[in-house]
Each structure stands twice: as structure tokens, then as C-alpha cells.
C-alpha positions as CSV (number, residue, x, y, z in Angstrom):
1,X,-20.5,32.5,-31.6
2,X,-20.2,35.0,-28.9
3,X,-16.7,34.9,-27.1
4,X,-16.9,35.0,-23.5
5,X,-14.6,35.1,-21.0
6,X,-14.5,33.8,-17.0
7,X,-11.8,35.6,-14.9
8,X,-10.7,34.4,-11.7
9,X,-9.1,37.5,-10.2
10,X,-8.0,36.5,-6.3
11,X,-7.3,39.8,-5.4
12,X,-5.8,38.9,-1.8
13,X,-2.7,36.8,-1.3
14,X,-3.5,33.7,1.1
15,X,-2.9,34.3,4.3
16,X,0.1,31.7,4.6
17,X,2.6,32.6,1.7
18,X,3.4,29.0,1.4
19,X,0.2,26.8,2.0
20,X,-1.8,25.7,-1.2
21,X,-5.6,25.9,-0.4
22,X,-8.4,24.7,-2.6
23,X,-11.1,27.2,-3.5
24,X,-14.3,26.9,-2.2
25,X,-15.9,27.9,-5.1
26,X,-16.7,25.8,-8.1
27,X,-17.1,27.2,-11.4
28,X,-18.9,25.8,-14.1
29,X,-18.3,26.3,-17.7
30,X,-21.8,25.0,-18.9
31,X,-22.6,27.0,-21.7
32,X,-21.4,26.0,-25.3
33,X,-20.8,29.7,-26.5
34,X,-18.0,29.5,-23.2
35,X,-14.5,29.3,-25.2
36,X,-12.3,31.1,-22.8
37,X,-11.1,31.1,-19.2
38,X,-9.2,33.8,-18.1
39,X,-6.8,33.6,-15.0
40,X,-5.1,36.7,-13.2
41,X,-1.6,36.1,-10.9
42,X,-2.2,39.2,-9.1
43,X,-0.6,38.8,-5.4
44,X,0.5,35.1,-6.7
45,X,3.9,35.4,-6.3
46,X,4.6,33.3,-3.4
47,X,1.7,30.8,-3.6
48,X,-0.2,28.5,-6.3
49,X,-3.4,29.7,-7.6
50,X,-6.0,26.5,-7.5
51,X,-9.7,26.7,-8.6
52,X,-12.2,24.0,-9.4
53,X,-14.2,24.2,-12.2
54,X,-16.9,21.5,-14.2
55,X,-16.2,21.5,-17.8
56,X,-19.6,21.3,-19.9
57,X,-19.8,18.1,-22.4
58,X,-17.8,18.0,-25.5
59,X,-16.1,21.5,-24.6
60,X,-13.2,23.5,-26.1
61,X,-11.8,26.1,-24.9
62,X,-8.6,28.7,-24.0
63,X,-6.8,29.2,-21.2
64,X,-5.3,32.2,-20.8
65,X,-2.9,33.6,-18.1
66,X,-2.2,37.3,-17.1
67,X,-1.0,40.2,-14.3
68,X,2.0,37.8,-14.1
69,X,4.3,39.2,-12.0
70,X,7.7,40.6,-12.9
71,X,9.8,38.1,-11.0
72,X,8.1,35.1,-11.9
73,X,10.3,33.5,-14.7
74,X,7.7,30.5,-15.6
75,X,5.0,28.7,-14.4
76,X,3.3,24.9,-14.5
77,X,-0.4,25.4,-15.5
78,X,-1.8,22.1,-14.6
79,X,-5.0,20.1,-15.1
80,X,-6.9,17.5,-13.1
81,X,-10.0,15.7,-13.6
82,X,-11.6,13.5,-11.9
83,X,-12.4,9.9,-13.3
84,X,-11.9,11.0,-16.8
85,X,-9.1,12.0,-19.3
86,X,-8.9,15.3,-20.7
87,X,-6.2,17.3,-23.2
88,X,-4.1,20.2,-22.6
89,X,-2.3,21.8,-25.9
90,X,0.1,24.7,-26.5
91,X,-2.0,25.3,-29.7
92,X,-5.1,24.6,-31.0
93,X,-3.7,22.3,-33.9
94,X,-2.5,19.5,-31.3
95,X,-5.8,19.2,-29.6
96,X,-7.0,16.5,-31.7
97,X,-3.7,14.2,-32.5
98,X,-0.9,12.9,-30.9
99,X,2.1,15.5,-30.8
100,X,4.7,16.7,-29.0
101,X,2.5,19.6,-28.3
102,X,-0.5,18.4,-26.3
103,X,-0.8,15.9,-23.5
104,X,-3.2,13.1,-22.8
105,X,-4.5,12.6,-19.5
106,X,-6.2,12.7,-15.8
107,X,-3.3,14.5,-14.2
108,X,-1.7,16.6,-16.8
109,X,0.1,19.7,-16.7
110,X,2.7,22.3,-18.9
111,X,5.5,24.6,-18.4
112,X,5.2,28.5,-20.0
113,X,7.8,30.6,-20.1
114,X,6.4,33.9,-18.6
115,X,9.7,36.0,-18.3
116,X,9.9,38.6,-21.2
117,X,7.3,36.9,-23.1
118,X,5.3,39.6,-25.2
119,X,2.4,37.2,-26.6
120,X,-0.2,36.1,-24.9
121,X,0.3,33.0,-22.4
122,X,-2.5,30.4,-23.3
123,X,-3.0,27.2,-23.4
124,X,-5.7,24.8,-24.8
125,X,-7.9,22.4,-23.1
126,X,-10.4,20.0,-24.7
127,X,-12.8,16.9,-23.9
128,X,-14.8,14.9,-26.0
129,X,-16.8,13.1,-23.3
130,X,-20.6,13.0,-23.4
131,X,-20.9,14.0,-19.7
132,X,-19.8,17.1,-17.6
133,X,-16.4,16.1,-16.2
134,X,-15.4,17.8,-12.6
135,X,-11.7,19.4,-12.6
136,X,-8.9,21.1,-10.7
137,X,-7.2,24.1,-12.7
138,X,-3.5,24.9,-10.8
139,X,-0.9,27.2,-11.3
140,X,2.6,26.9,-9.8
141,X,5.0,30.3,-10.8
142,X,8.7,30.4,-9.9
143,X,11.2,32.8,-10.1
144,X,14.5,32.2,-12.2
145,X,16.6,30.6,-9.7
146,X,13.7,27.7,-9.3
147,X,15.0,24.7,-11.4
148,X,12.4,23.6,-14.0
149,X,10.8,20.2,-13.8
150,X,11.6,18.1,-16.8
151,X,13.8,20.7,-18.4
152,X,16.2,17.5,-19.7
153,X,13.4,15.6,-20.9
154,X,14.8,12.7,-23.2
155,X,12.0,10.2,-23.0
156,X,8.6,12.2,-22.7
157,X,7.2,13.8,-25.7
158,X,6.8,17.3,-24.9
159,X,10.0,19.3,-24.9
160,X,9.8,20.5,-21.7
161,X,7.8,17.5,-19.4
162,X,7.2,18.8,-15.8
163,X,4.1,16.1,-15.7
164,X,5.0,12.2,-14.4
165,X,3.7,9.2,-15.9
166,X,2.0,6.8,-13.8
167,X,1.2,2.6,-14.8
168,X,-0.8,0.8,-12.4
169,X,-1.0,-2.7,-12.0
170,X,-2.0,-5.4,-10.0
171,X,0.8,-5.7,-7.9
172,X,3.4,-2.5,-9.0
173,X,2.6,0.7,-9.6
174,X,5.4,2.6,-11.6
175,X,6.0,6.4,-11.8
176,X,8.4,7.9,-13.9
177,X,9.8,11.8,-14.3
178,X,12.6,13.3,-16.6
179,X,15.5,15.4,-14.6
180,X,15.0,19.2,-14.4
181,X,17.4,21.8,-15.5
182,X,18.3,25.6,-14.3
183,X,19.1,28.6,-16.2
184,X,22.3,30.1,-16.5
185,X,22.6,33.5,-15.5
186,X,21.9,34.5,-19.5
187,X,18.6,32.8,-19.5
188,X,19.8,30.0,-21.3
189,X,19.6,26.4,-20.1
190,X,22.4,24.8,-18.8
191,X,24.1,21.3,-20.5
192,X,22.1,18.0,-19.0
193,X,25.2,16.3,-19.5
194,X,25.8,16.8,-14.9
195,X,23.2,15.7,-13.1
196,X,22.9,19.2,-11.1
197,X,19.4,18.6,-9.9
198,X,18.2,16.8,-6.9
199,X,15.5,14.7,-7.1
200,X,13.0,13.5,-4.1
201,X,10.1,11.7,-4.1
202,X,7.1,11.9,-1.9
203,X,3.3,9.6,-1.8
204,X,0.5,10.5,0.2
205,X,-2.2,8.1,1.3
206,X,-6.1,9.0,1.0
207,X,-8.4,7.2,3.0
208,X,-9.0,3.5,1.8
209,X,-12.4,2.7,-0.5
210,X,-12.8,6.7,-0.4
211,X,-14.0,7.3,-4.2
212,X,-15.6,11.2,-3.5
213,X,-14.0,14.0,-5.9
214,X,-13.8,16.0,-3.2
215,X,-11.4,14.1,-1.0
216,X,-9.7,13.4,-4.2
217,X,-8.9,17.2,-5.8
218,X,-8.2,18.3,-1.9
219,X,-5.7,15.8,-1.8
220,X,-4.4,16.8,-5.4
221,X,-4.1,20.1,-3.9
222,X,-2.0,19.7,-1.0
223,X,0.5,18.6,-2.9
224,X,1.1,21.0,-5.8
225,X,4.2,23.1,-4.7
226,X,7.3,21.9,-2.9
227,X,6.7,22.9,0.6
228,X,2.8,21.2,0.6
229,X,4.9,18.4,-0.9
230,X,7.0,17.9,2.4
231,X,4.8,18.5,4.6
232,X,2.2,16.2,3.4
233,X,3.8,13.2,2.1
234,X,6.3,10.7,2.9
235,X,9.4,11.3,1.7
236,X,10.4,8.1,-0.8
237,X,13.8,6.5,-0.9
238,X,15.5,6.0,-4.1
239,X,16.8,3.0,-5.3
240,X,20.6,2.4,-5.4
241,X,20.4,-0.2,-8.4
242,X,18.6,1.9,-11.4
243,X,17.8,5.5,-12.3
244,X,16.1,7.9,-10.1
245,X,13.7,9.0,-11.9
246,X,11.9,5.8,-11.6
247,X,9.9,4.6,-8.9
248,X,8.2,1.0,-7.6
249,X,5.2,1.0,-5.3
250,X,3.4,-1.7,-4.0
251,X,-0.2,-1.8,-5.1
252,X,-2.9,-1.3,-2.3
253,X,-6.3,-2.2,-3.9
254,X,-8.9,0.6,-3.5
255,X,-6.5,3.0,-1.6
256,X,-6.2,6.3,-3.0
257,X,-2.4,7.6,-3.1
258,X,-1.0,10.8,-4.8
259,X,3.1,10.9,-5.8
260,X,4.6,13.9,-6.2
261,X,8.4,14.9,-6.9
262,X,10.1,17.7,-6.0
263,X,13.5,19.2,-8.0
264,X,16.0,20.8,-6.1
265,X,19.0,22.8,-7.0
266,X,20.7,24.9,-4.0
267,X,18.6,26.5,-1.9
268,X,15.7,26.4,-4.6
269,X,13.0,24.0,-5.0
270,X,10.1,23.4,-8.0
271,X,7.2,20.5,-8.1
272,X,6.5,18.5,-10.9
273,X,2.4,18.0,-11.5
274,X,1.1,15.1,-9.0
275,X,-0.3,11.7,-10.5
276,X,-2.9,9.7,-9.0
277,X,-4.3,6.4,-8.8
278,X,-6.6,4.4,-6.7
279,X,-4.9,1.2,-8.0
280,X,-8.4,0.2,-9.7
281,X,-10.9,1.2,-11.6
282,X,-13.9,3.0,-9.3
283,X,-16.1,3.3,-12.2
284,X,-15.7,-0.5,-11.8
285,X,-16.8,-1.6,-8.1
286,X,-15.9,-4.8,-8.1
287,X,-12.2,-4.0,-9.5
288,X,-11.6,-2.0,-6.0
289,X,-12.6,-4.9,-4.0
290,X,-10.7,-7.9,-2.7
291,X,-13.6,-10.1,-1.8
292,X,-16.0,-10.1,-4.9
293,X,-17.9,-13.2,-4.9
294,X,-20.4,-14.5,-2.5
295,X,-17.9,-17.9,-2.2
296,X,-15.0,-16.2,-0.7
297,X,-17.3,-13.9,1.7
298,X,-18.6,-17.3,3.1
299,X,-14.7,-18.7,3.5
300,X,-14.0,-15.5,5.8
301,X,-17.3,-15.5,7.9
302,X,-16.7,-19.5,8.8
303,X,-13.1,-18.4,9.4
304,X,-14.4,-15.4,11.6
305,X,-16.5,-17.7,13.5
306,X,-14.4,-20.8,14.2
307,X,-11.6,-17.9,15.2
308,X,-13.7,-17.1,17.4
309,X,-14.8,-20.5,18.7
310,X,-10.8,-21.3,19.0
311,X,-9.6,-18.1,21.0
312,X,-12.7,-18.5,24.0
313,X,-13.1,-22.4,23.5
314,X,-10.1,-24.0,21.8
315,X,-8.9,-25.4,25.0
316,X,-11.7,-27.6,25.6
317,X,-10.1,-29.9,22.7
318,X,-6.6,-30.2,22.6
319,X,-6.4,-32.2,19.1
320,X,-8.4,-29.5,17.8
321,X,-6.0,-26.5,19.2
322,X,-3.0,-28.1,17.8
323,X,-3.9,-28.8,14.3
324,X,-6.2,-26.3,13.3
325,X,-3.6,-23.4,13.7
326,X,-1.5,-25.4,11.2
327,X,-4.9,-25.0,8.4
328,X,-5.3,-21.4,9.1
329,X,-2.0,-20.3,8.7
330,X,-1.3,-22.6,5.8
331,X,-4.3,-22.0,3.8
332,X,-4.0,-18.3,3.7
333,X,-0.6,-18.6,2.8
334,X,-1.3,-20.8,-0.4
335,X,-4.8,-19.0,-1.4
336,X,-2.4,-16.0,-1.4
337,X,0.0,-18.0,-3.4
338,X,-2.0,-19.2,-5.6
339,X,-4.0,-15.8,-6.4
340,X,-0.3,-14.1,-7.2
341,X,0.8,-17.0,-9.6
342,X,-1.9,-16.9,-11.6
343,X,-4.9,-14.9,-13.3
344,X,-7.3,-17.9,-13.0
345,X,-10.9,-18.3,-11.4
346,X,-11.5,-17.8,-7.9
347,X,-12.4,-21.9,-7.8
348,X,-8.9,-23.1,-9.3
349,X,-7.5,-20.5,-7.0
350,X,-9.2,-22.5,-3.8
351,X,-8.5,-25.7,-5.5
352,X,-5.0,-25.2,-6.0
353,X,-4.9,-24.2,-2.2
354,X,-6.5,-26.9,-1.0
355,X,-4.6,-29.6,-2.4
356,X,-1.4,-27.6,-1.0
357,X,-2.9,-27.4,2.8
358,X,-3.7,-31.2,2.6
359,X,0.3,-31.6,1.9
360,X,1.0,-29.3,4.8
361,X,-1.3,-30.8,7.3
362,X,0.2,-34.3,5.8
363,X,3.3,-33.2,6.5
364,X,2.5,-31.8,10.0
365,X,1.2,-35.6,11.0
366,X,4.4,-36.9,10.0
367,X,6.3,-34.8,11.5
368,X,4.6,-34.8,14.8
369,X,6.0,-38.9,15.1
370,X,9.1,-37.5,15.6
371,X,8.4,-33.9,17.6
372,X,10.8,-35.4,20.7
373,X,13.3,-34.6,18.5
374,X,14.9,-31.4,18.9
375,X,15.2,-30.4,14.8
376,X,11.5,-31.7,14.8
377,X,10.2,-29.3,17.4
378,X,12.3,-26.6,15.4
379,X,10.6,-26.9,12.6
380,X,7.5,-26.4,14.1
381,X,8.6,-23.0,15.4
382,X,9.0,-21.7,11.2
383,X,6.0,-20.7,10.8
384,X,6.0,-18.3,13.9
385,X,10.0,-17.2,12.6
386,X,8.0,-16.8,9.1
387,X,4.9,-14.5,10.3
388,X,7.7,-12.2,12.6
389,X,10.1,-12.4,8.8
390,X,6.9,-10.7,6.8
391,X,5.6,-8.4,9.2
392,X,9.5,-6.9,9.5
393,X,9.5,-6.7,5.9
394,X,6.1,-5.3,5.5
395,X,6.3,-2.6,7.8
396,X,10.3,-1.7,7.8
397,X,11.3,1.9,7.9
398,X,12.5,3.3,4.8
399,X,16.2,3.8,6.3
400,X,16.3,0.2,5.6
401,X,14.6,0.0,2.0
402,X,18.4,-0.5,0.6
403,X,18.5,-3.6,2.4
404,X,15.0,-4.8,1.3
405,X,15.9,-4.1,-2.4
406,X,19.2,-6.0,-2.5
407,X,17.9,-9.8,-2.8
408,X,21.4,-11.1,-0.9
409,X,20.8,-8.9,2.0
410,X,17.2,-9.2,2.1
411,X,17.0,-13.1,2.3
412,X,19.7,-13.0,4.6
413,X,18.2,-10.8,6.5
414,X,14.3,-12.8,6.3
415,X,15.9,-16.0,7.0
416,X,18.2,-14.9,10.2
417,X,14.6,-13.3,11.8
418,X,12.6,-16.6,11.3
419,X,15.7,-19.0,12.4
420,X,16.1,-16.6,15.6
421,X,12.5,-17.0,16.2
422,X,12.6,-20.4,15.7
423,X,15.5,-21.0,17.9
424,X,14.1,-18.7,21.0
425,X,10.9,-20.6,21.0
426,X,12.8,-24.0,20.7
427,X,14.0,-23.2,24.6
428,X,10.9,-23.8,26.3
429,X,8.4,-26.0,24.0
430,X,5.9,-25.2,26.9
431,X,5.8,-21.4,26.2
432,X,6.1,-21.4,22.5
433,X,3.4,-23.6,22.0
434,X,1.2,-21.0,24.1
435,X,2.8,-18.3,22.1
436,X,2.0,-20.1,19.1
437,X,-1.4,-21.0,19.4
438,X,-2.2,-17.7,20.9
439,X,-0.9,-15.5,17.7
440,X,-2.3,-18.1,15.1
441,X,-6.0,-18.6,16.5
442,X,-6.3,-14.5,17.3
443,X,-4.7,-13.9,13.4
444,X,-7.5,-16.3,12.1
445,X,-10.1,-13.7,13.4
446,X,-8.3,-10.7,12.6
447,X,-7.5,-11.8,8.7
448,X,-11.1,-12.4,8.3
449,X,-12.2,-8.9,9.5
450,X,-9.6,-7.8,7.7
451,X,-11.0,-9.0,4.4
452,X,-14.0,-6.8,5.2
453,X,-13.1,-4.1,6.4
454,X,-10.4,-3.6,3.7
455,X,-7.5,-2.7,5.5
456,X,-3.9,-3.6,4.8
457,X,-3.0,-6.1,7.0
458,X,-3.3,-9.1,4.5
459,X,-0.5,-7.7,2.9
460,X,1.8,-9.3,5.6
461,X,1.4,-12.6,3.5
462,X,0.7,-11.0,-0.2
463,X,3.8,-8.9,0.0
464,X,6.4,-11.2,0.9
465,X,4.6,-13.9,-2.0
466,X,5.2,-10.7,-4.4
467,X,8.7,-10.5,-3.4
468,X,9.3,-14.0,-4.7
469,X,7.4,-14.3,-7.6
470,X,6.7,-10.9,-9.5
471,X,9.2,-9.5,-11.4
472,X,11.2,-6.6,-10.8
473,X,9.1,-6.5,-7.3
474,X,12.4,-6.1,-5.3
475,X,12.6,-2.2,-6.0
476,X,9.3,-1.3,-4.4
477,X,8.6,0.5,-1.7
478,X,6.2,-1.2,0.1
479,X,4.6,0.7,3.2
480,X,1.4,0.2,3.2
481,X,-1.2,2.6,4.6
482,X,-1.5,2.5,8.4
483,X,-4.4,4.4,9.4
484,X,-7.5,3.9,11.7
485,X,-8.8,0.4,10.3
486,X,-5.3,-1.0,10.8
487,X,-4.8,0.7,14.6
488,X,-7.9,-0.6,15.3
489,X,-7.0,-4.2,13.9
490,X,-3.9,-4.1,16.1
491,X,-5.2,-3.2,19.5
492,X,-8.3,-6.1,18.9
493,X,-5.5,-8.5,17.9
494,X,-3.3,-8.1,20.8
495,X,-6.6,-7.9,22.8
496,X,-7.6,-11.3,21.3
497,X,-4.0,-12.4,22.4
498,X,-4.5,-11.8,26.2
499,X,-7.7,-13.5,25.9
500,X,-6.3,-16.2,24.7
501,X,-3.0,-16.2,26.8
502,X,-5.4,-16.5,29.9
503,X,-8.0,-19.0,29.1
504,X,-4.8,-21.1,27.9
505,X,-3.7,-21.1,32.2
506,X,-7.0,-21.1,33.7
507,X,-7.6,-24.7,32.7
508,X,-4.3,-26.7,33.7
509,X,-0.7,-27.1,33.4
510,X,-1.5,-30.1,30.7
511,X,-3.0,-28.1,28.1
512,X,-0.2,-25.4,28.4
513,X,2.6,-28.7,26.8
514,X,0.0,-30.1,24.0
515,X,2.7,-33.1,24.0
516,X,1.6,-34.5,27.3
517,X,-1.9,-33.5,26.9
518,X,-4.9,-35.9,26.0
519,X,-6.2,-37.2,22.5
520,X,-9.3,-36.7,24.1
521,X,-10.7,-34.1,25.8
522,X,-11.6,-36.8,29.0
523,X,-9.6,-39.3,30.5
524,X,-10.2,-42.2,30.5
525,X,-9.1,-44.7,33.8
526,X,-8.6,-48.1,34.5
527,X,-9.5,-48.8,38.5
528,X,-8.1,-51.7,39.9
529,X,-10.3,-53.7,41.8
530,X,-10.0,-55.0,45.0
531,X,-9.8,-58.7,44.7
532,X,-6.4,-57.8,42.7
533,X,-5.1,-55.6,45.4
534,X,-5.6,-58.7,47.7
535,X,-3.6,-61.2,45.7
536,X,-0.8,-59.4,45.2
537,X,-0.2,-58.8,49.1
538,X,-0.9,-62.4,50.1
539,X,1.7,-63.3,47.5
540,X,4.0,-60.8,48.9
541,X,3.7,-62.1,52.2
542,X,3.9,-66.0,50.9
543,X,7.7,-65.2,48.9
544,X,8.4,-63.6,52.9
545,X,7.9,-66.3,54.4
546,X,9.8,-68.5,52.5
547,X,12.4,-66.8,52.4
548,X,12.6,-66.7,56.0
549,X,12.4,-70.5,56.4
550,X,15.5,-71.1,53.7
């Protein structure tokens, strides 16, 4: 077979030293006699050389790396595919077994030692699948005073493991590294035994229900050395109760999100290879969608509509405005709790909700005997202490993630903000129950748009149910994406609100107190007739009279 060789030779530097930028062009290793790729660091010194390329079906072939400069010490060549796994080997032998030579993977990536290495610098890459599979072929060099990702590996198999390892699951996503070492000023490495490298995390958010490989290797490449690193992601807190080379994430069906750490000793810095996942499957549709079946589709377009109905119309029936708040709210918040508890069908899931919102609204009746009561009328104000307690959690700033990950301060911390809602609402009965209805009916409608347009809103309920009842779910960092669906979402629902607030005084200072309004829309009057009025004055003026004679 005829050995050929593709050489990338980027003769210019980029024009900014430190900003990674993804090659336009693609190239596309089609041909079966293709074994080798050949890769030139000419004017690389400062900046990460990324190219994407198609790799041909069932393909083997060498990687090979040269014109490395003098004071570049080592590099991390790195591989990323999109969709499908791949394996990158230090020799030819590990390509087709498990070793603690080769590597596995989507996002996959090694270290070589470049300084005063005489053989050649190559690596190995191989995929069996039946398909051509896109990639993304990186190269990070550093210069000896860089500290080397996973340098004191003790849990990955390589040696030397500057790649992460990434599990996704329904509700946590879980990354871990090994600590990175530096060289001592012989070469060698120095003892593991002191931590003496910083660690810092950092995600990046793709747009939600985006599934193209373009957005996804562009986003891969933005975050491949340490200064892309800050200045594209969000810089994640560690925890203060286990190791820090372990991460928690909240799961965010369907949005894409890239990790990336960065090791720092002094004033040096060096990136470990990003991971990626879109926290499903996209080659499965349905997995990267919360609304799947017709069924629950129908729920949120009645709930859209009767929303609706209730923020322009709901105070044309008083009955109607009071209770049906107490549904909504309730019956998301047990669907929610019954999806987390369990992996059953959507239709035990609703049934199980169901018979929980009939013991709520049960409850609600029995309770509203005895709302002149002031604990009574507290009571009522929860669930508005309750929506304020999840959105603080949901959205709190990561200065404050070691409260949210210490259960004792956390719950105090939930159950203070609802009982101070509570209480503040509890002053004037008249104006919390027009704050009440007004946030319930306008969240109705902007849940159910929610559902369809995919955005992470929804979470305000599903994270706090996570909190309580998956394991270990204390330790994640839970931000969710805030992009253009959710601004949107925001400004309609305080939109919605002020609709709401006005319609609610416009029609009367009775339907403002719900306590001393109507059963019925209409009142009803009893006029008294005259013949009655009659009576009773001529037997006024008879007990006069005497009165005056005794």
C-alpha cells in the first residue's frame, strides 16, 4: 500500500497570540491507502494549532508531529469527534485492546514529551465505524514551567492523564480529573505527595436543542487552552466537602455544555482536554426531549389556554380564581415529584399526581373553614414563600454554592425565605391574595410555553425535588442556562403579571379580598316589599303611643 502523507503546515502565527480559532478548512482523509497525517508547529509557540478533519470508514492511521519548537517542553495532542467514539494510542499494539496505552472515546486526548526527544513524536488513531465520522485534531504546546495536566494520575489508566472523564445521567452529570505536576529544574517530576497545583474548573453553555457539528467543534475549540478557558466559561466553585478533582452538575436535557479545567502553578497555566455532553443521546430525538408523547403535549396546551383564560378573565368568577391557582401549582409540583422518584410510564407518573392534587385541593377546602384564623391564612401564603425558596436556589450566584451544598445551611436558609414570604404577605391578606393569584395564573402560562420551547425555567420546581430525593445531589452546581428563551420567558411573565395586577382593580374592591367576595359571580337580593315596610311603622307608632298614655 502506498504511504501517503497530509501535512498541515500553518505557516503564519494567528494574529492574536492567545486566541484559539478553528480552521476553516476541513480535510478529509477518504482514501484507504491514507495511513498518515503529518502536523507542523512552525510559529506555534504561543497558540494551539486546531484543524478539522473527516476520517474515512474503518480507518487507521499515524499521527505525527514535527518543527516543534525549541522551548516547547510537551504538548497535549487531542481528539474530538462528533457523535461517535474513536481511539488514540501511543503505539500501534494498544489500538485494538484495552491498555494503559490507548484511550477510548469522543473527547480524548495525550501528553508527549517533546523536549530533547530524538524519535519521532506520533501517535495512533483508529475507528472501526461503518460511516465517515467528522473530527477536531488540537494541539496545545507548553514550555517547561507549564504544569502538566494529570501528571499525578492515580486513578486513570494512562500514566500521564491530561483528558477528564465525564458520566451523564438523568439528573447529575459527574466530571472527574487527576492533579497535575511540574518539573523540577532537572526535568524530573516533582513528589505528588503536596498538592502544589491549583485547580479551577470552568462549563460553557451551547445553545439549547442545537445538535449541528459545527456549533459543537467551535465550541470544543474555544476552550482548548487556559486563556480561551477564562474567557469563555464560567468559572466553577469547588466543593468544600470532597476532593477537587470531582465535579456535580445539574443535568439540562438537550443543552449542550463543554467543561474544561485549567492547572495552575505560579504564574503558569495548562488545560486539560474539554469533555462534552448534551445530557442525551441526539442520535436518539426523543431522549433530548422533555415532552415526548402526544398525552403530555395536550396537558400543556389545556394549561396554556386556561392560563390564558384565567390572567384576562379569571375575575369574572371568583370561586374559580381562588381554587384553580391551588391545581396549577400543586399539580406541577407532584408531576415533577413523581417523574424524579421514579422511572415509571408517563400514565403512572400522571396518576400518581393526580391522586396527590386531589389531597392538596382536599386539604385547601378544609383549610379554608378556618382561613379567619391568622396561622390559617399563613399557611396559605407557603406556597408563594415556596416558589420565592426555589427560584433563590435555582438561580443563586456561585459565591453562595457553599451554602447550597451544606444541607444544615441550605434548609435553613430555604425555610427562612418561604416563612419571611409567608409572614410579609400575612400583613395585608387583601394584597397577597392579589399577589398571589397574579404570580400563580401568569406561571400557569409561562410553564406551559416553557415545556415547548424547551427552556430552563421548569427547573425552578425539578431542581429543588432533586435536592431532596437524588442522592449525592447536594454537591451540584446547578445554574442553569439563561439565554434568549429564558429572557424572553421573563419579560412575557412579568408582562402577564401587570395584566393581571390591572384587570384584578378595574372590576371592584370585592374581588381584590376573595374572603368577602361572592360564591357566585351575581348577587343575588331579597327586596322588601312594601306592605312590610308599612307594618312595621304603624307598629312603631302603636308601642309610641302607649307608652305615652302609661
Amino acid at each position: 500500500m502506498k504511504l501517503t502523507t497530509i501535512t498541515f503546515l500553518l505557516g503564519l502565527p494567528l494574529l492574536f497570540a492567545n486566541v484559539t480559532t478553528l480552521e476553516s478548512a476541513t480535510t478529509k482523509v477518504s482514501d484507504s491507502s491514507i495511513s498518515g497525517i503529518t502536523v507542523s508547529l512552525l510559529n506555534h509557540e504561543n497558540d494551539a494549532l486546531t484543524n478539522r478533519i473527516t476520517l474515512a470508514a474503518t480507518n487507521h492511521f499515524t499521527i505525527t508531529v514535527t518543527d516543534v519548537p525549541q522551548d516547547i517542553w510537551f504538548i497535549v495532542l487531542q481528539i474530538h469527534t462528533f457523535q461517535y467514539n474513536v481511539t488514540l494510542a501511543y503505539d500501534k499494539r494498544a489500538l485494538n485492546k484495552e491498555s494503559d496505552r490507548s484511550l477510548f472515546g469522543s473527547n480524548i486526548g495525550l501528553y508527549l514529551k517533546t523536549h530533547n526527544v530524538t524519535d519521532p513524536i506520533q501517535v495512533f488513531l483508529m475507528h472501526d465505524n461503518t460511516h465517515d465520522i467528522e473530527g477536531l485534531l488540537v494541539i496545545v504546546p507548553y514550555s517547561r514551567n507549564a504544569p502538566i495536566p494529570g501528571g499525578c494520575n492515580m486513578e486513570f489508566d494512562i500514566e500521564i492523564a491530561p483528558y477528564q472523564k465525564l458520566h451523564a445521567g438523568n439528573e447529575i452529570i459527574t466530571v472527574d480529573t487527576q492533579p497535575g505536576s511540574v518539573l523540577a529544574a532537572n526535568g524530573s517530576l516533582l513528589s505528588c505527595e503536596k498538592q502544589l497545583v491549583q485547580h479551577r474548573m470552568y462549563r460553557l453553555y451551547l445553545t439549547r436543542q442545537d445538535f449541528t457539528p459545527d456549533t459543537y467543534f467551535e465550541a470544543i475549540a474555544s476552550m482548548v487552552t487556559p486563556q480561551d478557558i477564562v474567557r469563555n466559561g464560567d468559572k466553577i466553585p469547588s466543593s468544600a466537602y470532597g476532593t477537587s478533582m470531582r465535579h456535580f452538575y445539574s443535568a439540562y436535557t438537550g443543552v449542550g455544555s463543554v467543561y474544561a479545567a485549567v492547572a495552575t502553578y505560579g504564574n503558569y497555566s495548562s488545560a486539560y482536554v474539554p469533555t462534552f455532553t448534551y445530557a442525551c443521546s441526539p442520535l436518539s430525538s426523543k431522549s433530548c426531549q422533555v415532552l415526548n408523547d402526544t398525552f403530555p403535549k395536550v396537558i400543556c396546551w389545556l394549561a396554556l389556554i386556561i392560563g390564558f383564560v384565567l390572567v384576562f378573565g379569571g375575575h369574572n368568577c371568583v370561586p374559580i380564581d381562588r381554587w384553580l391557582p391551588i391545581l396549577i401549582i400543586s399539580s406541577f409540583f407532584w408531576y415533577t415529584f413523581a417523574v424524579v422518584i421514579s422511572n415509571l410510564s408517563i400514565t403512572i407518573n400522571l396518576l400518581i399526581a393526580l391522586i396527590m392534587v386531589s389531597c392538596t385541593i382536599v386539604l385547601s377546602m378544609i383549610l379554608g373553614y378556618f382561613k379567619k384564623f391568622p396561622v390559617i391564612s399563613f399557611t396559605y401564603n407557603l406556597p408563594m414563600g415556596l416558589l420565592c425558596a426555589c427560584v433563590t436556589y435555582l438561580y443563586a450566584p456561585a459565591e453562595w454554592f457553599y451554602i447550597m451544598e451544606n444541607d444544615e445551611l441550605f434548609w435553613l436558609l430555604f425555610v427562612s425565605i418561604m416563612l419571611t414570604v409567608s409572614v410579609l404577605l400575612s400583613i395585608n391578606r387583601s394584597v397577597a391574595n392579589v399577589i398571589k393569584y397574579t404570580v400563580y395564573e401568569s406561571l400557569f402560562v409561562i410553564l406551559a410555553i416553557d415545556y415547548f420551547a424547551e427552556s430552563s425555567l421548569k427547573y425552578i420546581f425539578i431542581t429543588t425535588m432533586r435536592r431532596i430525593l437524588v442522592s449525592g445531589f447536594r454537591s451540584a452546581f446547578v445554574y442553569p442556562p439563561y439565554q434568549g428563551a429564558e429572557k424572553a420567558l421573563v419579560i412575557f411573565w412579568f408582562l402577564l403579571m401587570i395584566i393581571r395586577f390591572i384587570t384584578k382593580f378595574c372590576h371592584g374592591g370585592d374581588e381584590a379580598n376573595p374572603e368577602r367576595a361572592p360564591l357566585l359571580p351575581f348577587t343575588l337580593r331579597k327586596m322588601p316589599t312594601q306592605p312590610s315596610i308599612i307594618v312595621v311603622k304603624r307598629l312603631n307608632v302603636f308601642t309610641k303611643l302607649r307608652y305615652n298614655r302609661s
